[in-house]
C-alpha positions in Angstrom: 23.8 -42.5 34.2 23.5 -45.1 37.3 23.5 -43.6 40.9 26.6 -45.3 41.6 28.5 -43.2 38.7 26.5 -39.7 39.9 28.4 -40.5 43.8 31.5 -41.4 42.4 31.1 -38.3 40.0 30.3 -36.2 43.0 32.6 -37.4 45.7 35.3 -36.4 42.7 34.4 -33.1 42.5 34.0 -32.6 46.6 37.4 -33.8 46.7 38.9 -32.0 43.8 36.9 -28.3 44.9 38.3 -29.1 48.6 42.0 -29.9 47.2 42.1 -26.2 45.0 40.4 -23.8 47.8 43.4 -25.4 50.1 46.2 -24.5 47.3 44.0 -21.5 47.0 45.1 -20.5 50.4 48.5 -21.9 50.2 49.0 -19.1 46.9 47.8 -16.5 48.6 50.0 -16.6 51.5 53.1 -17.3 49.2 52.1 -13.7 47.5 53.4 -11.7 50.2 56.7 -10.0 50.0 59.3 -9.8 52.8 61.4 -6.5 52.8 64.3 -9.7 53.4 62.9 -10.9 49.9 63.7 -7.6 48.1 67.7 -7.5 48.2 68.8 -6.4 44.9 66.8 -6.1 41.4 67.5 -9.9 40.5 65.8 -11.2 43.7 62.9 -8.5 42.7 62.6 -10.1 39.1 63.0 -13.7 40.4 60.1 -12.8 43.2 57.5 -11.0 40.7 58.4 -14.2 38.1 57.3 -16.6 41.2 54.1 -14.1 42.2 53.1 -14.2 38.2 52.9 -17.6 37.6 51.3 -18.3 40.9 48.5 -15.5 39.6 48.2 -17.5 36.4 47.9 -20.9 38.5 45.4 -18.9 40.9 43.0 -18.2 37.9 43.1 -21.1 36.2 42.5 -22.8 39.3 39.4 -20.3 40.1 37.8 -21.5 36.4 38.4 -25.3 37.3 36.6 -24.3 40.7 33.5 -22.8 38.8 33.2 -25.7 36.6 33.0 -28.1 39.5 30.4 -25.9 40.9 28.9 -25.8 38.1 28.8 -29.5 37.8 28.1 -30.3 41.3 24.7 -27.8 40.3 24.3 -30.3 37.7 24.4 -33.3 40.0 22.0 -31.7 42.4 19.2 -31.2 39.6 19.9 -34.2 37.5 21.3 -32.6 34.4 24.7 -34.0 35.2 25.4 -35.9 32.1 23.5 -34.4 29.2 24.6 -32.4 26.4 23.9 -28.9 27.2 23.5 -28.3 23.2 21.5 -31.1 22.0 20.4 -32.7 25.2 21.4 -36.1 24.8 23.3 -38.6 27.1 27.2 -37.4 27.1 29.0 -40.8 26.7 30.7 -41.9 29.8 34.0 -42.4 28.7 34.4 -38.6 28.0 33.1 -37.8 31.4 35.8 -39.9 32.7 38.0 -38.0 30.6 36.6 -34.5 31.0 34.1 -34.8 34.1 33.1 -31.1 34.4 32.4 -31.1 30.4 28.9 -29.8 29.5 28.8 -31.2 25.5 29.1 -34.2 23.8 32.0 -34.9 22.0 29.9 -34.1 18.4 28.4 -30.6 19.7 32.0 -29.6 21.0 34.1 -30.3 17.9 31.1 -28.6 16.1 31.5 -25.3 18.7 35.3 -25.7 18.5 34.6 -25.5 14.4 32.7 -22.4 14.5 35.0 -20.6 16.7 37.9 -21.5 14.8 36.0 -20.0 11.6 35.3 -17.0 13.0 39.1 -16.2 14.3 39.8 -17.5 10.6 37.3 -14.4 9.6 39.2 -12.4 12.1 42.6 -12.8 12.2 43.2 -11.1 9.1 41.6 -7.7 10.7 43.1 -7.9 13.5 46.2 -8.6 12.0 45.8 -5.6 9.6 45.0 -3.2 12.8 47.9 -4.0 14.6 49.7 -3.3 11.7 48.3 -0.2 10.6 49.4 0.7 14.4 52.9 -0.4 14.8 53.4 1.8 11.4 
């Protein structure tokens, strides 16, 4: 990958790690409760709703912020780029599409094949405990 791509690459992820740590802030002062806020059990459902899904947000948003790391790591000692499985050249298009991505697209759908086997191989246990414990 040329130089040009690795800055535009990086500035990308600068920006994008800079936009979530603001959010980031912006969440956590939204999760604090007002004795005004708590008026009757509706408000109280309608508040924890609002605090859950900005939790959820918050996490998912905490992941996207290690990968960048991750991947700005990956700038800095010139891995950026290469299939973490096989080591070859990830083709640009999919960083484009997925820039914090550590596989090419034939190691990923080969990962994604195993795991799906062995939930295949699972399911049915688990599936089986659960009921043996609803019973």
């Amino acid at each position: 990958m040329d130089t040009h791509r690795l800055d535009q690459f990086k500035r990308l992820f600068e920006t994008q790690r800079e936009e979530i740590l603001e959010r980031q802030q912006v969440i956590a002062g939204q999760l604090e409760i007002s004795r005004d806020e708590m008026a009757d059990e509706t408000d109280l459902t309608a508040i924890e709703l609002g605090h859950t899904m900005r939790v959820r947000l918050q996490g998912r948003e905490r992941q996207l912020l290690i990968k960048i790391d991750e991947a700005l790591h990956r700038l800095n000692d010139g891995t950026f780029g290469s299939c973490e499985t096989c080591h070859e050249a990830i083709d640009v298009k999919r960083m484009e599409a997925r820039p914090t991505t550590t596989q090419c697209i034939d190691c990923k759908e080969a990962s994604e094949k195993l795991e799906s086997q062995i939930a295949g191989a699972q399911g049915p246990k688990l599936k089986r405990k659960v009921r043996l414990i609803a019973i």
